[in-house]
C-alpha positions, 0 to 999 in steps of 0.5 A: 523473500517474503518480507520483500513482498510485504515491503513492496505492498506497504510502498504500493499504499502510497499510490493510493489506487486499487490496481497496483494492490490487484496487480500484486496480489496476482502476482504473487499467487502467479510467481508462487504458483508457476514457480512452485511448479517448475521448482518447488523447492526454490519457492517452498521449504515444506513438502505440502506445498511442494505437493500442492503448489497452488494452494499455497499460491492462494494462500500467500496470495490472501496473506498479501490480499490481507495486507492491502486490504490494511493499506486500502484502509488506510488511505481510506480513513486518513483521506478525510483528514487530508481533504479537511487540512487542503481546505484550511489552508486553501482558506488561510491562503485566501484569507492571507490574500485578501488581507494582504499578510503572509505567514511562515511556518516550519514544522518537524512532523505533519500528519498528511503531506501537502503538494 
């Protein structure tokens, strides 16, 4: 089930916003803790966390604190790359239509998808 988590954070990023991480992040530490509590052993497999279930709640809750904080950067550093790229071919368009020329382009990979 672990894993699960981690894939869901890795398509939160793709929202680029800071509330899904935040909503993540609580529910993680809710389900493991709650859930540690009524039934431990459906959500641990080693006793110190049967024992102490919402320490271990935090503590998988900063594991996932620590991957969205890796998204958050992210989408942080290639913001820049992305803003950069509209704006050339904001400028190409423009330029196309002055001149009253086209272009046709077809590539395989792209760093930063466009809409």
């Amino acid at each position: 089930m672990h894993f699960h988590y981690f894939v869901m954070v890795g398509v939160i990023t793709l929202y680029q916003d800071w509330w899904p991480f935040l909503i993540a992040i609580a529910y993680v530490v809710f389900q493991h803790g709650a859930g540690g509590v009524l039934v431990p052993t459906s959500v641990y497999n080693h006793q110190s966390a049967v024992d102490h279930p919402w320490q271990w709640a935090g503590i998988h809750g900063a594991f996932i604190l620590g991957l969205s904080a890796a998204g958050i950067a992210s989408w942080k550093l290639n913001g820049p790359c992305c803003r950069r790229l509209r704006t050339a071919e904001e400028k190409l368009a423009e330029a196309q239509g002055v001149a009253r020329i086209g272009s046709w382009e077809w590539s395989r990979n792209r760093a930063c998808d466009l809409e």
